[in-house]
N, C-alpha and C positions, 0 to 999 in steps of 0.2 A: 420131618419129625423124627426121624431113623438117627439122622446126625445129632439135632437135637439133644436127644436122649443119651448118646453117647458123651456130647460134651458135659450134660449135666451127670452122668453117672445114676440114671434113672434106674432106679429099680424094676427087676420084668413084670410084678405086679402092675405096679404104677403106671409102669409105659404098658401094659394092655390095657389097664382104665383111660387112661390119655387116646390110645389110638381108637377102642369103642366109641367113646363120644366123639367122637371125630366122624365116624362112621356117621354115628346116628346123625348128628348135628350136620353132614353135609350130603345127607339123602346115600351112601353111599360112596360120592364122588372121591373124599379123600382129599381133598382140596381148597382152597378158600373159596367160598361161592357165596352171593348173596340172596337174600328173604325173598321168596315168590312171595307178589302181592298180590299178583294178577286172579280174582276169582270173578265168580258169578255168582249174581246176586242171593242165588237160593244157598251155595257156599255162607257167602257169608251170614246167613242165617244160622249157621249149624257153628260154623267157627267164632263167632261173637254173639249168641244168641242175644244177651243184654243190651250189645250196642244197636243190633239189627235187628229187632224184634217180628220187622214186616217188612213184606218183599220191596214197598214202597219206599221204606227206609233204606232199606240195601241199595238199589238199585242207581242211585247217581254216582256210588262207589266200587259198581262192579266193574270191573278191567278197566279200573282208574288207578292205578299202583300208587301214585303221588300224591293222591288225592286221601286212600286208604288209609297207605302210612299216619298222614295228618291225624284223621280222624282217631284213630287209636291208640294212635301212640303220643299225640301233644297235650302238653299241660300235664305231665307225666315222666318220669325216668329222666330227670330230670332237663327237660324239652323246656324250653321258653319262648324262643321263635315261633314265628306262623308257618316255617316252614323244615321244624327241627325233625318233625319224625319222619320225613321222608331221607332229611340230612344225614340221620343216626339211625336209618332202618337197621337191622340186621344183617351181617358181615364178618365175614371171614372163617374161621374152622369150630367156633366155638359159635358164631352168632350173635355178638353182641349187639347189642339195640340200646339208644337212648345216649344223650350227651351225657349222664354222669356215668353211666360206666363206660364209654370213650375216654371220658378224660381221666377215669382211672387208668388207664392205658398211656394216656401224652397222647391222644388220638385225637383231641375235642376239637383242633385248630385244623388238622385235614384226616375225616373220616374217612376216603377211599383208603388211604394208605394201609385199615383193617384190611382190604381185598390183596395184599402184596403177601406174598409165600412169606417172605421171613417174619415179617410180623402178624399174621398170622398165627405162625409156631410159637413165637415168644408169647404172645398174648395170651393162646392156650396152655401152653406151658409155667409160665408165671399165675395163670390166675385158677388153674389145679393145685399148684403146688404152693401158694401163697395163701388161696382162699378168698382171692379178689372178686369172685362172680358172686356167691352167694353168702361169703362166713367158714361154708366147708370147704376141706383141702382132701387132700389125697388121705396123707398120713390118719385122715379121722375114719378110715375104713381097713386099715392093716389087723388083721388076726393074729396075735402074737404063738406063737410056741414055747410056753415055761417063762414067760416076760420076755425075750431074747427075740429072736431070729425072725422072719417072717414067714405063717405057714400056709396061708390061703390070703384071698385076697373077696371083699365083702361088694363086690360090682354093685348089684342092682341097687344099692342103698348108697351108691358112690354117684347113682345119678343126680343126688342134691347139691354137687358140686356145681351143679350146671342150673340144676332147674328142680324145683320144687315135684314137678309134676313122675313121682317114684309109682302109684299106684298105674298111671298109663305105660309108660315107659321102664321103668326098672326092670322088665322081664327082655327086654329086646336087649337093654346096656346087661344083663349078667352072660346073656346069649353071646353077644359080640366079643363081653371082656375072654370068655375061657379059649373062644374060637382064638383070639389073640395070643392070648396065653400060652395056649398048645402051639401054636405056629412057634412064635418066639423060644419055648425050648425046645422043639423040632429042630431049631438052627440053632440054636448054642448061645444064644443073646446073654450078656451079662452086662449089667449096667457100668461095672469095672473094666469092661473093654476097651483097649485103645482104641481110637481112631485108625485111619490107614488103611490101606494094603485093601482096596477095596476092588480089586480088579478092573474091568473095563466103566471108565467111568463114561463112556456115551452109550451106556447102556440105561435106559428112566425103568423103574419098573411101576406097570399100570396095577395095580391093588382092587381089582374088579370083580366082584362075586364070579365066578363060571368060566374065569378065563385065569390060563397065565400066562399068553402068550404075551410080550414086551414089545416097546418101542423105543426105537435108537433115534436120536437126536435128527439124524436125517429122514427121520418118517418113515422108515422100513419097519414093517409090522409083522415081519418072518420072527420064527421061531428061535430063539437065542439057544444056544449050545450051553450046556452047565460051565464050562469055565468064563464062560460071558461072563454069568453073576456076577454080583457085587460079594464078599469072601464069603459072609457067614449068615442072612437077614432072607431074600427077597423069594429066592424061591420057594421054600418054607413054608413061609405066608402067602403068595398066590397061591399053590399046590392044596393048602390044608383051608383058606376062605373060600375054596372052589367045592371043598367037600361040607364044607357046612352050609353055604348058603347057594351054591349053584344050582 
């Protein structure tokens, strides 16, 4: 996401909106990860009350994830198959669900490929900054300064980028976006940055609430040295998410 952002010349607002919802959208992980279906029966009571009204009703779909998917999600988002919503469950950093925003993507013809890191990133990336998830884009939540420059950044009302749902959610995305925020000029981030000179690159950096300790490509899970880092980004933001959420 970090390169990302660099190739496109993301703005630090922007790229803390973009890495918030990421947050929130992947529990934390940071990662492309797919839709738990897996619940029980009284779950899905409370998560679908409409469709699951009684426990009778729930229950042929509890810790049935293929089964679930079907049920909620077909004949829907634009699902035509008998077996599309479990095809087009939700996937990758943004979460998308359903064959027509798939195949907003080029995705409809092989939907794992949402679960693959680089696509992934472009999907979240293109469809913040395009406004292919919902209508909203990034740019429809910049605070201006005297019409010019950019001077705060409107997070929690930036979660309709993603998802309608701003009264549940909106206070976690303002929470995550400033935690980013602050980290990003902690370390010097500018969307005008070149690429490069990124120091040791079998260095991964893990982005995990309460930790910053890293892992190097060989699975050593010791402590990195500051000239490890990558030049200007990683420690920053482990250091400064460790103090907000750990």
């Amino acid at each position: 996401m970090l390169d990302e952002a660099l190739r496109r010349r993301t703005s630090l607002f922007h790229l803390a909106a973009v890495l918030a919802e990421a947050h929130h959208e992947t529990g934390g992980a940071m990662r492309p990860v797919e839709e738990n279906l897996n619940y029980s029966a009284r779950r899905l009571m409370q998560v679908w009350p409409a469709r699951f009204p009684t426990l009778a009703s729930a229950e042929p779909y509890a810790n049935n994830p293929r089964a679930l998917a079907n049920r909620v999600y077909g004949g829907r988002l634009g699902n035509v198959g008998a077996d599309d919503g479990w095809r087009y469950r939700g996937r990758g950093l943004a979460q998308i669900t359903g064959r027509a925003n798939y195949a907003t993507f080029g995705l409809a013809e092989a939907p794992d490929r949402a679960s693959d890191v680089a696509t992934a990133v472009r999907v979240l990336f293109d469809g913040m900054t395009g406004g292919l998830f919902t209508g909203k884009r990034l740019s429809d939540f910049d605070m201006n300064d005297s019409g010019s420059a950019i001077a705060a950044y409107r997070y929690a009302a930036s979660r309709a980028i993603i998802n309608s749902d701003i009264r549940q959610n909106g206070v976690k995305i303002e929470t995550y976006g400033r935690a980013f925020e602050a980290a990003l000029r902690e370390s010097g981030y500018g969307g005008d940055r070149p690429a490069g000179g990124r120091g040791d690159e079998g260095v991964v950096v893990v982005l995990r609430p309460g930790t910053s300790r890293q892992t190097r490509e060989n699975g050593d899970t010791s402590p990195v040295r500051p000239s490890q880092f990558p030049r200007f980004l990683p420690r920053s933001i482990a250091e400064i998410l460790a103090r907000w959420f750990g």
